[in-house]
C-alpha positions as CSV (number, residue, x, y, z in Angstrom):
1,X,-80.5,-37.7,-2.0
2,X,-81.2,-37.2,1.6
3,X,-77.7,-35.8,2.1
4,X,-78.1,-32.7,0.1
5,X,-82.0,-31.3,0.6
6,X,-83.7,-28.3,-0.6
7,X,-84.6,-25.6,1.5
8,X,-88.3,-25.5,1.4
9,X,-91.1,-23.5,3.0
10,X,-91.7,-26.2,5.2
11,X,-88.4,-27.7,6.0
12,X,-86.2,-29.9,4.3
13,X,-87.5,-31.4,0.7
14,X,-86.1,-33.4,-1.9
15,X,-87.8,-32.0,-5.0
16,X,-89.8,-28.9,-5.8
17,X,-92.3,-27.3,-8.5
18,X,-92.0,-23.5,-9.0
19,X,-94.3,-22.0,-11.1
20,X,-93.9,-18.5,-13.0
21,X,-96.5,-17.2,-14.9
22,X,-98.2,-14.0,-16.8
23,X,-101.3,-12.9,-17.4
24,X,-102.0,-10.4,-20.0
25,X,-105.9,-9.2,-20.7
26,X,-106.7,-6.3,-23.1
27,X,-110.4,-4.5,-22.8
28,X,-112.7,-3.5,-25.8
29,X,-112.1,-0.1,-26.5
30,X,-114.3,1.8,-24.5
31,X,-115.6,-0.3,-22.3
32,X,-113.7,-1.2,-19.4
33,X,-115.2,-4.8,-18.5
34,X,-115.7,-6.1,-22.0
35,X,-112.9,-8.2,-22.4
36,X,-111.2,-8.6,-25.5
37,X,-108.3,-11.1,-25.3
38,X,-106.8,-13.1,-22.5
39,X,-103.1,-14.3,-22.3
40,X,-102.2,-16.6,-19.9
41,X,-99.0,-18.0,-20.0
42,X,-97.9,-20.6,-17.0
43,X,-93.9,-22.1,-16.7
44,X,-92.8,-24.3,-14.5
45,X,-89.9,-25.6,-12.8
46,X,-88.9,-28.8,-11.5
47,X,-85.9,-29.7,-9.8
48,X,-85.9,-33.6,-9.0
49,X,-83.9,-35.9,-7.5
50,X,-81.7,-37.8,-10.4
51,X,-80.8,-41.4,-9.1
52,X,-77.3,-42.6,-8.6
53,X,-77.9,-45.9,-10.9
54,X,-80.9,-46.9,-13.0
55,X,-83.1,-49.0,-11.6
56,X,-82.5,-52.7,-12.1
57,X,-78.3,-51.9,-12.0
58,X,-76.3,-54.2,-9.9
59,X,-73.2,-52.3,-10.1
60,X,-71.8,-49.9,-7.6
61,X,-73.5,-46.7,-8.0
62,X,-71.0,-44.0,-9.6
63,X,-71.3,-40.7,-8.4
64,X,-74.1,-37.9,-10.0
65,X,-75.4,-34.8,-9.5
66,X,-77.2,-34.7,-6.8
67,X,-80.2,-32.4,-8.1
68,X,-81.7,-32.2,-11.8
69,X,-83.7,-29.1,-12.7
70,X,-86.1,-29.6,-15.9
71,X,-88.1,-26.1,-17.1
């Protein structure tokens, strides 16, 4: 894992969040700070490392990817 790190804001990481989101809110009609629905809607994506071997294997490890990203 430590072979292959991310490029982060900071420096080199080895797994990330990124978060994309949209927010939506309508007003009454007519008034302009009466709201009258709020849509918030938050994604996010992971990429984590993926280990070369479950835990508890004794084998040699076999070869994987090196990152995993999960939305």
């Amino acid at each position: 894992m430590r072979r292959y790190p991310l490029r982060g804001a900071k420096g080199a990481e080895l797994a990330n969040i990124r978060p994309n989101y949209n927010l939506k809110v309508a007003t009454k009609p007519g008034r302009a700070c009466a709201v009258a629905s709020i849509n918030l809607h938050i994604k996010f994506t992971m990429t984590l490392p993926r280990a070369a071997r479950p835990a508890g294997e004794q084998n040699e490890p076999q070869v994987a990817p090196v990152m995993e990203v999960i939305h």
